[in-house]
C-alpha positions, -999 to +999 in steps of 0.1 A: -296+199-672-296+164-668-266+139-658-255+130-696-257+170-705-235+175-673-209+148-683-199+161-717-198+196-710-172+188-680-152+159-704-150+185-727-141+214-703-115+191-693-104+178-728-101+217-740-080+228-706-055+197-714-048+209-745-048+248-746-023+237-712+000+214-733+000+241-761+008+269-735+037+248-726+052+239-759+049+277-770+067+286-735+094+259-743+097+269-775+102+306-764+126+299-740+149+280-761+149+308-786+158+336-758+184+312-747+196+307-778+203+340-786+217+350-755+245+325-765+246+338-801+248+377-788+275+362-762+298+342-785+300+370-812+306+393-791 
């Protein structure tokens, strides 16, 4: 594999890991603020 081969597969190792991380964490956030909000909802109506 030579040096140009090497450098694309690692930029887009790198690209794909940013992402699928930054997706991760919007899903997480997104799930969190759901389970919090209806912990307050089950909370405040009952």
């Amino acid at each position: 594999m030579d040096q140009g081969t090497f450098k694309y597969l690692s930029n887009t190792y790198m690209y794909t890991s940013t992402v699928l991380y930054k997706y991760l964490h919007i899903m997480y956030t997104i799930y969190t603020m759901q389970t919090i909000c209806c912990t307050t909802n089950k909370l405040s109506t009952a």
